[in-house]
Structure formats: C-alpha cells, structure tokens
C-alpha positions as CSV (number, residue, x, y, z in Angstrom):
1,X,13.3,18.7,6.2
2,X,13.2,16.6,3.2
3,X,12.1,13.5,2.6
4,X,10.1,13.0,-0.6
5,X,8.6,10.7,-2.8
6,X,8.4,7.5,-0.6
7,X,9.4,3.9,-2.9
8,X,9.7,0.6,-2.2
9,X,13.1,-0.9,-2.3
10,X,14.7,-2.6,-5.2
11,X,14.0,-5.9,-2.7
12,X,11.0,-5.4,-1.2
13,X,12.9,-6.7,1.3
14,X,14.0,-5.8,5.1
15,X,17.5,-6.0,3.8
16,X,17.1,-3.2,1.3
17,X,19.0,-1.7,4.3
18,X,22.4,-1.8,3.9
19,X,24.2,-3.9,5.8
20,X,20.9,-6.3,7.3
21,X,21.1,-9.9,6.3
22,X,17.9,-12.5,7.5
23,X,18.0,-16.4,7.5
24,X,15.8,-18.9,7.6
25,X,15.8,-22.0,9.1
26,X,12.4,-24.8,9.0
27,X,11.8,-28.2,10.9
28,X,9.2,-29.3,8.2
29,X,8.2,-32.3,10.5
30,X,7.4,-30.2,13.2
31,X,5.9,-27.3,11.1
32,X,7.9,-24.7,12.8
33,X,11.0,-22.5,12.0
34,X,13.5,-19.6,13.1
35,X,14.4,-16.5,11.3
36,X,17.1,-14.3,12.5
37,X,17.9,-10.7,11.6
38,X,22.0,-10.3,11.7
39,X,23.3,-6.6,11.3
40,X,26.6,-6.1,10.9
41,X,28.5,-4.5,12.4
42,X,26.5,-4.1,15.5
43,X,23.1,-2.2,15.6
44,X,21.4,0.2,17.6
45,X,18.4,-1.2,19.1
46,X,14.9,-0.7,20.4
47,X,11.5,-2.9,21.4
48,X,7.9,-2.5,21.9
49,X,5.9,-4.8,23.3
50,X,1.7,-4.6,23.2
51,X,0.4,-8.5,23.2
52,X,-1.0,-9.8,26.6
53,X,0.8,-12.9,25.8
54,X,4.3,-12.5,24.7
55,X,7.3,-14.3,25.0
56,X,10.2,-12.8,24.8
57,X,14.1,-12.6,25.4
58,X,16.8,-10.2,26.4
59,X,14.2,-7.4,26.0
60,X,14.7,-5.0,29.6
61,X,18.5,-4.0,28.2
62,X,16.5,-2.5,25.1
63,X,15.6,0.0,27.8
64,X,17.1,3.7,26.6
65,X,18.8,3.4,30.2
66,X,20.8,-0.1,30.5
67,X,24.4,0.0,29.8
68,X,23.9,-1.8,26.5
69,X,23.0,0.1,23.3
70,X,23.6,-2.4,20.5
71,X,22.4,-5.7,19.6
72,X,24.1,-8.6,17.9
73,X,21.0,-10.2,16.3
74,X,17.5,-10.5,16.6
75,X,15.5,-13.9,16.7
76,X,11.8,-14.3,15.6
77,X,10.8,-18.2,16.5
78,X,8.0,-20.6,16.1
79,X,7.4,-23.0,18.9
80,X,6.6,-21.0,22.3
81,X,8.3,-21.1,24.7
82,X,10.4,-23.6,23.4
83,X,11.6,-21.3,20.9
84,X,12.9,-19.0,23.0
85,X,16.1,-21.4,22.7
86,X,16.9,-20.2,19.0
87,X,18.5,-17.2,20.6
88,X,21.0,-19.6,22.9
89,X,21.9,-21.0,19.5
90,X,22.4,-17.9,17.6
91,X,24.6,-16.6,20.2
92,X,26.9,-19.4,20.6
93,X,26.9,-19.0,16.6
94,X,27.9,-15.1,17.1
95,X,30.1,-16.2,20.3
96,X,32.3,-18.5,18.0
97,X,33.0,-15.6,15.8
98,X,33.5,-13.2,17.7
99,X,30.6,-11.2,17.5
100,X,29.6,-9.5,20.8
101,X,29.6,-7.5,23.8
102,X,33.1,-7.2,25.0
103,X,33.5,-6.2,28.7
104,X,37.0,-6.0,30.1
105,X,40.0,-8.0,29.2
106,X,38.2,-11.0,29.0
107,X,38.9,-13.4,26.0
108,X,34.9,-14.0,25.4
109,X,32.8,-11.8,23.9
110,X,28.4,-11.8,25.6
111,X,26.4,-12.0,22.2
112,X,23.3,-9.6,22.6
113,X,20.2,-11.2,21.1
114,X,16.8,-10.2,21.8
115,X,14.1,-12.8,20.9
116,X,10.4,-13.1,20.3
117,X,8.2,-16.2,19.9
118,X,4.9,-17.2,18.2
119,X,2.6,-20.0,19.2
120,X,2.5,-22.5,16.3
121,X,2.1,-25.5,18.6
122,X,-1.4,-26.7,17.8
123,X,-0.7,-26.7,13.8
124,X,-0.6,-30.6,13.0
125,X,3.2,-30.8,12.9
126,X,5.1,-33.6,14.7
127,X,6.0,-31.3,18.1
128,X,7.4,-35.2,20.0
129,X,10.8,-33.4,20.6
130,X,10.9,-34.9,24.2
131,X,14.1,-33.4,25.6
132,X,15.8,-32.5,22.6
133,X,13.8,-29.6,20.7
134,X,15.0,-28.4,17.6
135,X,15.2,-24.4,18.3
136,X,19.2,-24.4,18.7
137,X,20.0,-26.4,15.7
138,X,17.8,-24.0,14.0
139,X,19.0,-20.9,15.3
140,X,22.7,-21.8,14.2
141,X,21.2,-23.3,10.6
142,X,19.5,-19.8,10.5
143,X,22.8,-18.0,10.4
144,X,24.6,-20.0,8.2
145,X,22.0,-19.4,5.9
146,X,21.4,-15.2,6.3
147,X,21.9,-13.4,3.1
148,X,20.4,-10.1,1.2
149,X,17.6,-12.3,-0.2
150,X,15.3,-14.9,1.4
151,X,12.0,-16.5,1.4
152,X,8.9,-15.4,2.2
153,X,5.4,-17.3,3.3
154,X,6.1,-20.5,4.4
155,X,9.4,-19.7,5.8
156,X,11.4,-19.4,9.1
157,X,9.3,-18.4,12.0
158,X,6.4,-18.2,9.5
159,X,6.6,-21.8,8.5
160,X,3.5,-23.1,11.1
161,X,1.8,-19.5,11.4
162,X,-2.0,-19.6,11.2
163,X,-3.3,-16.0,10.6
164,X,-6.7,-15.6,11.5
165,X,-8.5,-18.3,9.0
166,X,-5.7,-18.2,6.7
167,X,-2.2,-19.4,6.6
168,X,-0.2,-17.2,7.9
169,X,3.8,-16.6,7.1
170,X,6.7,-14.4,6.9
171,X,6.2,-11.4,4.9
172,X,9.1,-8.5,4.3
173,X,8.4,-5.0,2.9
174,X,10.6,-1.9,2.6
175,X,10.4,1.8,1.5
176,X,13.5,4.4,0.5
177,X,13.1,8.4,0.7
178,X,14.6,10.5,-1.5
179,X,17.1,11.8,0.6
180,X,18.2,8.0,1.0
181,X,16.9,6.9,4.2
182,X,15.9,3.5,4.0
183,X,12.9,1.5,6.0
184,X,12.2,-2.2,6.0
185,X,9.5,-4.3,7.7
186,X,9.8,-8.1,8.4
187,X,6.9,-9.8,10.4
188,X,6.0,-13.5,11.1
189,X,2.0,-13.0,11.0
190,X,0.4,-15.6,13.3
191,X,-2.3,-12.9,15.1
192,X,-5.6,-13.9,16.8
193,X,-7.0,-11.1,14.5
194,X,-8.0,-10.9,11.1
195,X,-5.5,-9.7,8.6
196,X,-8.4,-10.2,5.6
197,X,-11.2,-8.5,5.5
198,X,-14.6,-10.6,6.3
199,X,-16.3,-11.7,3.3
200,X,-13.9,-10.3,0.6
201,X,-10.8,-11.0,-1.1
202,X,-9.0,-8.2,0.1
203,X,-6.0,-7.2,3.0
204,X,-6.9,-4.7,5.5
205,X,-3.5,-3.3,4.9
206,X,-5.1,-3.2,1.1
207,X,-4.8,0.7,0.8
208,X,-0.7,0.7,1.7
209,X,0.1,-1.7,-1.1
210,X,2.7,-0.6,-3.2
211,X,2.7,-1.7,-6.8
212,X,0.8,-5.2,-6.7
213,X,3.3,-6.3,-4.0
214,X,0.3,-9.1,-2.8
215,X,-2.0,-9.2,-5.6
216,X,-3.4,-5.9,-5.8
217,X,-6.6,-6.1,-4.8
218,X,-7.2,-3.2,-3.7
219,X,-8.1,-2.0,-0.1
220,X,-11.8,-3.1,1.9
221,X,-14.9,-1.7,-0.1
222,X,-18.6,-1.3,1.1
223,X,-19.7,0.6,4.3
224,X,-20.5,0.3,7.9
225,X,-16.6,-1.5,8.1
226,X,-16.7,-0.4,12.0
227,X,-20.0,-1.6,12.5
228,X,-18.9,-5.4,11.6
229,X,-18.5,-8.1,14.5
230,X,-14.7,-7.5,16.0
231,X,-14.3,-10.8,15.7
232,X,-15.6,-12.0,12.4
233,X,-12.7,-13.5,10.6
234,X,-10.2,-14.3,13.8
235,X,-9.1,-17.9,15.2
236,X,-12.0,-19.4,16.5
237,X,-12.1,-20.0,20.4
238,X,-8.7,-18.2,20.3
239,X,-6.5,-19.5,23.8
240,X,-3.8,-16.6,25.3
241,X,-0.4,-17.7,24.4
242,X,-1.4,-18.7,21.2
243,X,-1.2,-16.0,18.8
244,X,1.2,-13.1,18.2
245,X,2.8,-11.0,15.5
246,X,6.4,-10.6,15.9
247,X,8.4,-8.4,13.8
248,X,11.4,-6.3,12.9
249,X,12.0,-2.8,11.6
250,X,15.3,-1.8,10.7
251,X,16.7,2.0,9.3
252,X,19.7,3.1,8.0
253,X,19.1,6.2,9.8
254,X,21.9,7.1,12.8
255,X,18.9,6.8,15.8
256,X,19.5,6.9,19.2
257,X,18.4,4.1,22.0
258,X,15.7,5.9,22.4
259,X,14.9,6.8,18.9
260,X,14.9,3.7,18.4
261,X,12.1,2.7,20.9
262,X,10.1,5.2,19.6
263,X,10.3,4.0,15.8
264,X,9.4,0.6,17.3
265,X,6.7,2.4,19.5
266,X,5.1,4.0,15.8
267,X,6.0,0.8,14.0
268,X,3.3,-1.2,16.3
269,X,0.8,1.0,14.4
270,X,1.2,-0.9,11.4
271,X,0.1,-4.1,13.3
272,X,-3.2,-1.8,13.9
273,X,-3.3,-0.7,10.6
274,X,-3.3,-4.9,8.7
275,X,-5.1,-6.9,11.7
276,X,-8.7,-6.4,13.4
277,X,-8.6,-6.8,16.7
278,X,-4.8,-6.5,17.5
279,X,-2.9,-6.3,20.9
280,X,-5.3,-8.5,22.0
281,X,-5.3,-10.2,25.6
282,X,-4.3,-13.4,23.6
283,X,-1.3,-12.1,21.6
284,X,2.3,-11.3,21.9
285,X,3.0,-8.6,19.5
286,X,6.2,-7.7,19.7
287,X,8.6,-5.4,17.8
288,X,12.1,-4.8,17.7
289,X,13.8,-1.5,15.9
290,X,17.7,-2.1,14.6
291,X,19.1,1.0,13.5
292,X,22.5,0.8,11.2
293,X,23.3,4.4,11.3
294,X,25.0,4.5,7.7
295,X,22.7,7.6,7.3
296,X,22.6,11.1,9.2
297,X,19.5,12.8,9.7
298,X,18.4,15.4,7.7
299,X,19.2,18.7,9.0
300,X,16.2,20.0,11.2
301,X,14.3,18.9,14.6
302,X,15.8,15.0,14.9
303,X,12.1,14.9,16.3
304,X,10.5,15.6,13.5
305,X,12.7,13.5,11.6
306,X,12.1,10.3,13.8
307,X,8.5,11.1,13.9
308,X,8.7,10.4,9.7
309,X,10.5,7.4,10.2
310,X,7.6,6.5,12.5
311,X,5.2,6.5,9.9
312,X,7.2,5.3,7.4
313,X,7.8,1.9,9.0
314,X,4.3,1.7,10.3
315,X,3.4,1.3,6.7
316,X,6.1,-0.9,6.0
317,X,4.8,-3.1,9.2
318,X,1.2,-3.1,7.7
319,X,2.5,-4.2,4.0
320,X,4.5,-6.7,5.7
321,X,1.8,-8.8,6.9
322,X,-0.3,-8.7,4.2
323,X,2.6,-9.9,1.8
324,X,2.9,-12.2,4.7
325,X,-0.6,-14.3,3.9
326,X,-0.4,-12.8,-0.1
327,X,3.3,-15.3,-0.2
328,X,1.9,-18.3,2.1
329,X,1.2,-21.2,0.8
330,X,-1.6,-24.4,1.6
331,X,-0.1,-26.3,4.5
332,X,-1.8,-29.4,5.4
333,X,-5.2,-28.8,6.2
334,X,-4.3,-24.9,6.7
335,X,-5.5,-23.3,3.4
336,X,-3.8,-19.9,2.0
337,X,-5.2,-16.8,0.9
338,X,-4.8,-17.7,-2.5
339,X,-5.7,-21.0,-2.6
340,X,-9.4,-20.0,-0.5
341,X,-9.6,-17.2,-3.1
342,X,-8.7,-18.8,-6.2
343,X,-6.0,-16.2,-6.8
C-alpha cells in the first residue's frame, strides 16, 4: 500500500477535494455567521462527537446502521442554539432544487443536513433578534455563495469565535498523497482550550505546519511543556455551552458509513493535537466526515488504508485551527494572534 510523500493542496483549502464547495455567510451586527459544506452529488457521511456541551443536528442517522448513508450538506453555525436553524434554511435551499433524500413516489425530496453550533453569544455583537433570528437567512445566503474558494478568519461560523485569549476563526487546510487521495480539514475554532502556547508566539499545532501556512513559527520550545498549568492560556471562568470546535473532514476516498465514522473518530485527534485542554466538560467538539468516493482505495487491507486516512486528516484538523487564529483578525475588543504578537 502506497501512499507517499504527503502535500498540501494547491488550495490549502477543504475544497482541494473534488467536488466540495463551502460558503459563507456573516451577520456583522450580531458578530455571528454560518458556513456550509455542499458536496455534490451526495456524500457519504460520518460524525464524532467528544464535547460535554454540544449542539447538534440530524447527527443519530450518521449512525453506520440507519437507513440513510449520504448527506446533502453539512452546517457549522455561530449563535447556539439558535443556530441550529441554519440547517432548516439550507435544506429548504437544497429542497427547492432538488437536492435530497427521495423516498417513494413522492414529488418532494427530505434534504439530509447534519449541523453543529458554537457559542459566540457573549462576544459584544447586537444578539436583539427577538423572534426573528438571522440563522435561516443565513444558511440560504451561505449557499448561494458556496464556491472552490472562500474566506478564512473572520468568516462564516468563525466570524464571533473567541479561541482561548485570542480571536478565534474559520481556518481550512488540506493534504494530497501521491497515489491521489485527497484530505481537507475545515474547523470553526472557538474552544475553551488554548490553541497558543502560554507565553510564546507559537501554535500548538506549530510542528504540523506545512510551508509557512500561519506564519511559520515554528512549534512550542523549552521544557517541562506537561508540567505547565492545564489551564494557563484558556477563556477565563469558562461556562458549559460556551465553547466548542466544530469541524469538517472531507476525502475523495470511496469510504464506507462506517469508514467514515472512523476517519471522523481519528480526525478528533487533531483537535488534541492544536488545543490544551480539549473535549472538555464545557465544549462541543464535534466532527463530521463527507466522503466523495471519486477515488478507490489502494489495493491492500481497506483497514490499513482508512487507518492512513485517519492520520492524515488528524493533521489536517490540527493545521486547521491554527490557520484558523494565524487568518483572524482584531474584532472589537477581541485582539488576534497577530495583532497581540506584532506579527
């Protein structure tokens, strides 16, 4: 089994897999947004889920088991609970054009679209939405905008993201083997945890980087890393519900249901791997695994195979929410990375 010299994708982007596409959509009052992640056709799908505080959509028919074993889109939101209603507005986008689970002779179509939300609720933004929030317009306005290129930072669901003491944001990243299977990573980093490390100018995730991709400052430096307080470098006085990374991974690779909640299973390593502490009681790390199936396996245990996916996309996961902070920008009284570090 083959697989090479690993690269990053002519993008850097999730959608260095054929036939991905990711919008953005921002309420710049309200300092929140939606991103959605539209495969096409149809995608094989997985999910794990590791945060004590998520919130979440349409995720038990991810389960290898259910009848359905393809998704229509996948929504990452800002606004809690709120923004769970993004997906309703994505789907009656999908629904209009057909796009969907078809069941019988019926005329209408049931658009499959699993969703995950981050807290940004609490960032200074004008949230006096009363009964009319924005998260439907912005779902639709998300897919009208989805394309092979998008923004990253202080975009979509990563417009109001606080990452530890830093702005948080949207970050992408992606990686292509040699025998062309393809990996990308896009996260909206708004974790409890520290994606920086304490008292230097430098990413966790610094060791992954792949040719300067945010800043290249290498990974941490000194000793006694493990020794330092857990929480040096977090969200100070940190309340559950109010933090979470959400995130996608998408292959080209022809996966299975269940191959595709293990990827998802691996890919949560990467939110190990760039944030101290993670899975915490007061996050809702999520991740959801499309899977286009434009490319076979290589010949040889599909185990093995998947298991090399695994790591693959855990690395694009980590790289992801470091370019997520390296890309975000001063909001308000939320200073960046760069801006704090004079980079």
């Amino acid at each position: 089994m083959h697989f090479g010299t690993i690269r990053k994708g002519p993008l850097n982007l999730i959608t260095d897999v054929a036939g991905i596409s990711v919008g953005n959509a921002e309420d710049a009052a309200a300092r929140t947004g939606v991103t959605v992640v539209l495969p096409e056709p149809r995608a094989t799908a997985g999910g794990d889920i590791r945060g004590g505080g998520p919130g979440t959509r349409e995720t038990d028919l991810l389960d290898a088991v259910c009848l359905v074993d393809a998704v229509d889109a996948v929504v990452l939101s800002g606004g809690s609970s709120w923004g769970l209603e993004a997906a309703s507005g994505v789907a009656a986008w999908l629904g209009a054009r057909g796009r969907g689970y078809r069941v019988g002779a019926s005329p209408l179509v049931s658009p499959i679209v699993p969703a995950a939300i981050l807290f940004d609720l609490a960032n200074g933004g004008d949230k006096a939405w009363g009964e009319a929030p924005p998260y439907g317009a912005l779902g639709r306005a998300a897919c009208e905008a989805a394309a092979g290129t998008f923004r990253l930072g202080n975009a979509g669901a990563g417009l109001g993201a606080i990452a530890g003491q830093y702005k948080g944001g949207l970050g992408s990243a992606s990686a292509v083997a040699e025998n062309g299977l393809a990996v990308g990573a896009l996260v909206a980093a708004n974790p409890f945890g520290a994606a920086v490390v304490p008292g230097e100018a430098r990413f966790w995730a610094g060791h992954l980087e792949m040719e300067g991709e945010f800043g290249g400052l290498g990974g941490p430096a000194g000793e006694g890393l493990a020794a330092r307080d857990p929480f040096a470098g977090t969200k100070a006085g940190a309340a559950p519900g109010g933090n979470t990374a959400i995130g996608v991974v998408a292959t080209n690779a022809d996966l299975t249901p269940a191959e595709c909640r293990r990827l998802a299973i691996m890919a949560q390593d990467g939110y190990a791997r760039a944030i101290r502490p993670v899975h915490s009681p007061v996050d809702g790390d999520a991740i959801f695994t499309l899977a286009t199936a434009r490319q076979p396996l290589p010949d040889g245990p599909r185990h093995m195979a998947v298991a090399a996916l695994g790591a693959i996309a855990a690395d694009c996961v980590a790289r992801a929410v470091a370019r997520a902070l390296w890309e975000a920008e001063t909001l308000g009284e939320i200073r960046s990375f760069r801006d704090l570090h004079g980079l």
